[in-house]
C-alpha positions in Angstrom: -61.9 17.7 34.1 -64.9 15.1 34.8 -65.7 15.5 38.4 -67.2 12.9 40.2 -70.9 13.8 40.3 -71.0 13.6 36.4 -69.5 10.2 36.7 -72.3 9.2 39.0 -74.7 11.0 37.2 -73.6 8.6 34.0 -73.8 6.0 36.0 -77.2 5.9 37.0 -78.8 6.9 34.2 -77.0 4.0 32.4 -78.5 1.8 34.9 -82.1 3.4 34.4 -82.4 2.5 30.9 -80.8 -0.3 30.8 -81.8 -2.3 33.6 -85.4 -3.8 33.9 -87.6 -2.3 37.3 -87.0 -4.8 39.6 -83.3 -5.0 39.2 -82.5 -1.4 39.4 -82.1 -1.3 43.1 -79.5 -3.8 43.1 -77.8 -2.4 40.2 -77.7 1.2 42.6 -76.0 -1.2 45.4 -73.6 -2.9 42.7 -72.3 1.0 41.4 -72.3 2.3 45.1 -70.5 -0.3 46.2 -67.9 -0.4 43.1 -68.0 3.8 43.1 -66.7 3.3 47.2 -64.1 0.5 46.5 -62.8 3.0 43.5 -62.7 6.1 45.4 -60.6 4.2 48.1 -57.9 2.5 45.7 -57.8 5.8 43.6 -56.8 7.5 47.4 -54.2 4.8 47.7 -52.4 4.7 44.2 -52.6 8.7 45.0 -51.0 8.9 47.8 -48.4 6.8 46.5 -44.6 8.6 46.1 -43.8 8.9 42.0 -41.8 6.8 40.9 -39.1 9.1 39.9 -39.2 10.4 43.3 -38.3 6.7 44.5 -35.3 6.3 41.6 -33.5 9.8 43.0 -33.9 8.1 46.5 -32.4 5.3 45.6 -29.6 6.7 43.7 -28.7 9.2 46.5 -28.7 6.6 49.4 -26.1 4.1 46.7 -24.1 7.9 46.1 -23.9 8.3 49.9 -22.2 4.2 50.9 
């Protein structure tokens, strides 16, 4: 399992060598920022109920009329 740190760690070494000196530091704000907005979506789609959770509710409140 990839954990988040190695992720990051991937991250900014890509932007090292491939971004020229002056850039860098706006290419650190660009992954920070896009790392954040990631982490929050992947807590939402998370915390989402399976979908085979939501069929069985279904099917038991149609059962029950």
């Amino acid at each position: 399992m990839t954990t988040l740190s190695e992720v990051q760690a991937l991250d900014r070494a890509l932007l090292v060598d491939t971004l020229p000196t002056s850039e860098q530091p706006s290419g650190n704000a660009w992954a920070a920022c896009m790392l954040a907005i990631g982490s929050v979506v992947g807590f939402y789609v998370y915390a989402l109920p399976p979908l085979s959770h939501v069929t069985s509710c279904s099917e038991f409140l149609q059962r029950q009329y």
